[in-house]
C-alpha positions in Angstrom: 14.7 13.3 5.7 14.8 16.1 8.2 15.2 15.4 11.3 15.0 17.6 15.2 18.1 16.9 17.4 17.2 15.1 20.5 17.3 18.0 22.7 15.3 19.1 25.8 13.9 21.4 23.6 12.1 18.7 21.7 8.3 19.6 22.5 6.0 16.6 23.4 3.3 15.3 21.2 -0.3 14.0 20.9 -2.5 11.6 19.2 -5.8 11.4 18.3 -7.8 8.0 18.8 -10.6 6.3 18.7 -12.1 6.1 21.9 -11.4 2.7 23.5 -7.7 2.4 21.6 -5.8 4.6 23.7 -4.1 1.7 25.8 -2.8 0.1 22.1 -1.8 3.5 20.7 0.1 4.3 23.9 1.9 0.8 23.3 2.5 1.1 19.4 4.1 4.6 20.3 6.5 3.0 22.8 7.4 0.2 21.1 7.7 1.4 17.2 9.3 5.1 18.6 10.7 4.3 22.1 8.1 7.3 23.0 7.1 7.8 26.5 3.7 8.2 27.5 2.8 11.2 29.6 -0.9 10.9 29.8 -3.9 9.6 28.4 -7.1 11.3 27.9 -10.6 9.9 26.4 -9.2 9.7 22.9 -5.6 11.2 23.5 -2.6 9.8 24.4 0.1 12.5 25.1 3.6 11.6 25.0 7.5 12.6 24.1 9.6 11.1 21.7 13.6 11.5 21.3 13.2 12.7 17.6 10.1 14.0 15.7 10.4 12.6 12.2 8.1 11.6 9.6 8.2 8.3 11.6 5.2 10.0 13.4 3.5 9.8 10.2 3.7 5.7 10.2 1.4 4.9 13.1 -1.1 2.9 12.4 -3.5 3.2 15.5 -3.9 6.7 15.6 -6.5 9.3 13.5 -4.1 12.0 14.3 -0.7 13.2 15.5 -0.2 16.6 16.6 3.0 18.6 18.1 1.9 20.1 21.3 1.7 24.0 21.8 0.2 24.0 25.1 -2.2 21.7 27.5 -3.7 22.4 30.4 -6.3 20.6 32.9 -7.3 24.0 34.7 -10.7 25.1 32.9 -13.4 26.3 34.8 -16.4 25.9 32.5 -16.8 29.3 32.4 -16.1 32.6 30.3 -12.7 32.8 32.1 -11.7 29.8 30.2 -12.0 32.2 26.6 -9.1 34.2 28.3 -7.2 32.0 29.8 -7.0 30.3 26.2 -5.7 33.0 24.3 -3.0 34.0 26.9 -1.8 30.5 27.0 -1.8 30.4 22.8 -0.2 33.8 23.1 2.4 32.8 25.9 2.8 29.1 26.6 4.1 28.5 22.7 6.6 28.8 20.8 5.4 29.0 17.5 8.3 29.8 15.2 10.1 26.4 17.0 6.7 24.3 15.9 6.6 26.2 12.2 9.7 24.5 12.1 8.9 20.9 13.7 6.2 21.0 11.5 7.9 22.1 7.8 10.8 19.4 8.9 8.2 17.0 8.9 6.1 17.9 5.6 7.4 19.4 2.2 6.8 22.7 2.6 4.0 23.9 -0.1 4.5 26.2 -2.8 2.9 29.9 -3.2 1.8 31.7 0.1 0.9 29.5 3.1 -2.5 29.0 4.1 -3.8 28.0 8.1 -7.1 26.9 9.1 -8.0 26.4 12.6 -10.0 23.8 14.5 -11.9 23.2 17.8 -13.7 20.7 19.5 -15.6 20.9 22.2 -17.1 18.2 24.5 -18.7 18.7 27.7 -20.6 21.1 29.6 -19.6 25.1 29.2 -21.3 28.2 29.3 -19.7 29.2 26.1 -19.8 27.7 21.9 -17.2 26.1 19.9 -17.2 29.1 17.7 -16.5 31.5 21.1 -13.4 29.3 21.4 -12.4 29.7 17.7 -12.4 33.1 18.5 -10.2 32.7 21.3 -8.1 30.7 19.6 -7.5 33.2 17.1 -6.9 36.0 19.0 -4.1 34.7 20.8 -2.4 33.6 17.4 -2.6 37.1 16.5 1.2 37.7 14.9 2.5 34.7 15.0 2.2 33.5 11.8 3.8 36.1 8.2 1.1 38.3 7.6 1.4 37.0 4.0 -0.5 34.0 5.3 -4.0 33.3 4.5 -6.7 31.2 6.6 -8.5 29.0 4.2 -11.2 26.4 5.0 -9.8 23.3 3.2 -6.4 22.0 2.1 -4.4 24.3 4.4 -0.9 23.9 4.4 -1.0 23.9 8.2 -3.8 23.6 10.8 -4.0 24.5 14.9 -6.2 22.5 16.3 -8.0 23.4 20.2 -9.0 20.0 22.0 -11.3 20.8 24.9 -12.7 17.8 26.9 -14.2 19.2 30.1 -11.0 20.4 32.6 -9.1 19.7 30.1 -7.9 21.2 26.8 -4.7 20.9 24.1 -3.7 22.7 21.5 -1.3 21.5 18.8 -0.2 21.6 14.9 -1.5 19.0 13.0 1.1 16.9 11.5 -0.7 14.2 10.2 -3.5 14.7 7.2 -6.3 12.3 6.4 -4.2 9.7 4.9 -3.3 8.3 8.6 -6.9 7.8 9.1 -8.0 6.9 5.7 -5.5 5.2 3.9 -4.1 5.7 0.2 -4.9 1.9 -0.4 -8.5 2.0 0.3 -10.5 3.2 -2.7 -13.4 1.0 -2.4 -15.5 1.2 0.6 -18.2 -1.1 1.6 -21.8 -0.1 4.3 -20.2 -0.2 7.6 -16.8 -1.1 6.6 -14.3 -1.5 9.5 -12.2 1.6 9.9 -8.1 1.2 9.1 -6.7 2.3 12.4 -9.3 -0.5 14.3 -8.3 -3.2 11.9 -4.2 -1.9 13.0 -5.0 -2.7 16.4 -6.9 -5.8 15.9 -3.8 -6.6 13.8 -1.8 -5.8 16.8 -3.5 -7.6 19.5 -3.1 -11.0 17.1 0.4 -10.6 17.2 1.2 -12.8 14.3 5.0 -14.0 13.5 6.8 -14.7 10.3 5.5 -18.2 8.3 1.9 -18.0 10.2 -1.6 -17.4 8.2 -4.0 -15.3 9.2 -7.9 -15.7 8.0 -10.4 -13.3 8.0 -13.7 -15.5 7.0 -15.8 -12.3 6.7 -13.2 -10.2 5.3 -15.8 -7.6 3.4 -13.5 -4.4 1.6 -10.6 -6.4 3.3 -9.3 -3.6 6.1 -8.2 -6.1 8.2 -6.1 -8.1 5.6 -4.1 -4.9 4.2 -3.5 -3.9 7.4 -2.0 -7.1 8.3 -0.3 -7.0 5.3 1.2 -3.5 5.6 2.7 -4.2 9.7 4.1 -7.2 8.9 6.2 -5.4 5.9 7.0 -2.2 8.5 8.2 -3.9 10.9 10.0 -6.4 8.9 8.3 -9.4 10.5 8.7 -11.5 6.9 5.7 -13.0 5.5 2.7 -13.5 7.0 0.4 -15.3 4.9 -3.2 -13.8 4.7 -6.5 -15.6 3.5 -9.8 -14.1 3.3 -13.3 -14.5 2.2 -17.3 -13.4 1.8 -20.4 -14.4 0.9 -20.9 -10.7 -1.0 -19.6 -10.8 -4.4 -19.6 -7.1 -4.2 -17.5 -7.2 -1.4 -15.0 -9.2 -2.6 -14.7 -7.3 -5.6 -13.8 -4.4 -3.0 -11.2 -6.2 -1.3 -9.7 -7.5 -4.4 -9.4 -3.9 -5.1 -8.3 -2.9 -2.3 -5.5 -5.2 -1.7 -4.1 -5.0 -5.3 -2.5 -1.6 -3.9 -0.6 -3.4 -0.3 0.1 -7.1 -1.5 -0.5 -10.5 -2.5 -3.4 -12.4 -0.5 -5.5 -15.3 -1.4 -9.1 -14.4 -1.8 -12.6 -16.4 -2.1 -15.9 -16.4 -2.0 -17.6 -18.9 0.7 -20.1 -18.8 3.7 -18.0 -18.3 6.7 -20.1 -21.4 8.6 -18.7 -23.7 6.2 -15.1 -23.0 5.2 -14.0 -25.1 2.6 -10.0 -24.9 4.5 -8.6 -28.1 5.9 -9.1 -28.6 10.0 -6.1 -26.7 11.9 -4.8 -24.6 8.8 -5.1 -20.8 10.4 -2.7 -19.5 13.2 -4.8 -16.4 13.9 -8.3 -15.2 12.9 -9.1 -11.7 12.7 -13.0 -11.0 12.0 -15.4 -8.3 12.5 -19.2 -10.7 11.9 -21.9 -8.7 10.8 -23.7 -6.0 14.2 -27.5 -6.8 15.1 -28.5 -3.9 13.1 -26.6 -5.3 10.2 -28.6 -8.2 9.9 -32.4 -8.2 8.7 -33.5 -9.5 12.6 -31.6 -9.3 15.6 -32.5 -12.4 16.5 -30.4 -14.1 13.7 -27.1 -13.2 15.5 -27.0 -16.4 17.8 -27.6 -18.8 15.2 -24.5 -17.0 13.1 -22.2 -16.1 15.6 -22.6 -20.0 16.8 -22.1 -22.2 13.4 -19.0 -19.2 12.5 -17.3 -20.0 16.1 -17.7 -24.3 15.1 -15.8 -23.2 12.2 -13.3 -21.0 13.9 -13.0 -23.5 16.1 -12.1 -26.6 13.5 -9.5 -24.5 11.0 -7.7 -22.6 14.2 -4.7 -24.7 15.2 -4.4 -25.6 19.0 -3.1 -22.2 20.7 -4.2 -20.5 18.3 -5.3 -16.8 18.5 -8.7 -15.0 17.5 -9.4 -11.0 17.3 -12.9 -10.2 17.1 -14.7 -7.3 16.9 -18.8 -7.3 18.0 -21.5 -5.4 19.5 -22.8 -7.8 21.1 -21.0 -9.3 23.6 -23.5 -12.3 24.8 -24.0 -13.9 21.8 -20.2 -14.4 21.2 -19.8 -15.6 24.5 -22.4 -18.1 24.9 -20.5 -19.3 21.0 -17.5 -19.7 22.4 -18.3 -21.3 25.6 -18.4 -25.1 24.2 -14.8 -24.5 22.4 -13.9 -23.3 26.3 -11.8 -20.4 24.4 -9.7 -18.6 27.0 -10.3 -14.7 27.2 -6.6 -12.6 26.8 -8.1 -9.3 27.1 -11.1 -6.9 26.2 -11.2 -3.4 25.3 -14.2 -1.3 24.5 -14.2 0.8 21.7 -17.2 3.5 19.9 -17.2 2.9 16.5 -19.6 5.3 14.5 -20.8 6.3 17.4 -22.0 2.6 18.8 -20.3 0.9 21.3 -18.6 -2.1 20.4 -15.9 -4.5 22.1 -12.5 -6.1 20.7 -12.0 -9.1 22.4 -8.6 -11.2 22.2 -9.0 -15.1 22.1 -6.7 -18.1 22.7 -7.8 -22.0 21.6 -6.4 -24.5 24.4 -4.5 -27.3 23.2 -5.6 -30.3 22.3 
């Protein structure tokens, strides 16, 4: 595997996240890549690492990683801002040096190289997306062979622009959809929990070698294969996974789904009346059906209430619980009578709704 010396000239890097995950992707970069943190940003976490190496490629918590051309938090909102972006992609880079970060990290593809490039643009400006496309473009002008073509999909290497009010980053894509969407994951479900969620939910439980982990609504199964796959990357030994639905359909899709990251045991059941002995689980992971995922809101109490009697029965005393809801209330006032201690909270927007991860202990006994 190739490999950049660890030299000052090692540029920094970025990832992309969900909204809400920086604080765990900042924490999986420092622990799994001894990477230090430089900033975060709504859905970025800058950051240097001693070595850029496919290990980038392994993170579980991120949609994205990018090597950094240049960042800045100096725009004005206005047209200024279009120049000031090509100079700095003219200037403030070198892109021969990231060509070569970025072909030491992926194979480098056959026949003439192709380049698409990417903006996104939140906030108020007085100018488009596309005006900063154009910017973008012009200050790439000559840097890459002329034997290169842009092409819309399946480009062998993509620039992408960031701009987030003052702020803006430019960068090569190392990553491709595979971080975000897994190879595993073939059979998706409505409203199926996205992979790099279930990683941090996975990450917040915390679970060691010789515990077992239930997900009692486990749907296409996310969480499980994620839990699965960090336990085998970080060498943590075996973690023993249990999961279940009510949906046939579903299970069929986690079945499927898991065939392709490990062995887990799998069965169909109503999660309000688990047929597992009192005190069997270490951790539970779970993502309960949204309000809008039932057929009336007003059925969320009721569920959210007989599935926390059983949480509360097979979870052994200190026991740790993940959960991911929309609504916060209704899993609070379920909780309340098993006097559940809160560990920590963090907000997340998932499809564009906002929903909250909250971290659990059960007192002892």
């Amino acid at each position: 595997m190739a490999r950049m010396k660890k030299t000052a000239e090692v540029p920094p890097c970025y990832a992309m996240v969900l909204p809400g995950l920086e604080a765990i992707a900042a924490e999986e970069i420092a622990s799994d890549l001894g990477g230090d943190i430089r900033k975060t940003l709504r859905g970025i976490v800058v950051f240097r690492v001693p070595e850029i190496t496919e290990q980038l490629l392994q993170l579980r918590t991120t949609e994205d990683v990018f090597v950094l051309a240049w960042g800045t938090d100096e725009l004005t909102h206005r047209a200024l801002d279009l120049k000031n972006i090509t100079r700095w992609t003219a200037s403030n880079a070198d892109w021969q040096r990231l060509l070569q970060i970025h072909h030491a990290v992926h194979v480098r593809p056959k026949g003439k190289p192709t380049y698409h490039l990417v903006t996104q643009l939140t906030g108020q400006h007085v100018y488009h997306r596309s005006a900063a496309r154009e910017a973008l473009a012009k200050g790439l002008a000559g840097k890459f062979p002329a034997t290169w073509k842009p092409a819309e999909e399946n480009a062998a290497v993509e620039v992408w622009l960031t701009i987030q009010k003052q702020t803006a980053v430019c960068g090569l894509r190392l990553s491709d959809r595979t971080m975000r969407h897994r190879t595993y994951k073939t059979e998706h479900l409505p409203a199926s929990l996205r992979p790099t969620v279930a990683a941090a939910m996975v990450r917040l439980a915390e679970a060691q070698a010789g515990m077992t982990v239930l997900d009692p609504m486990c749907g296409a199964g996310t969480l499980l294969a994620e839990q699965i796959e960090s336990s085998r990357r970080q060498g943590k030994g075996i973690v023993h996974t249990w999961g279940g639905d009510r949906d046939l359909n579903a299970l069929r899709a986690a079945v499927t789904n898991l065939r392709r990251v490990g062995p887990t045991i799998l069965a169909q059941w109503d999660s309000r009346a688990l047929p597992l002995a009192t005190h069997s689980v270490d951790r539970i992971l779970s993502n309960p059906p949204f309000g809008k995922q039932l057929s009336t809101p007003e059925e969320i109490g009721p569920l959210y209430r007989e599935c926390a009697s059983e949480w509360n029965r097979v979870l052994r005393p200190h026991g740790v619980a993940v959960l991911l809801v929309a609504e916060m209330e209704p899993l609070l006032e379920a909780l309340r009578p098993h006097r559940w201690r809160p560990v920590r909270r963090l907000r997340v927007q998932i499809l564009g709704q906002t929903a909250t991860i909250s971290v659990w202990r059960k007192p002892e006994e």
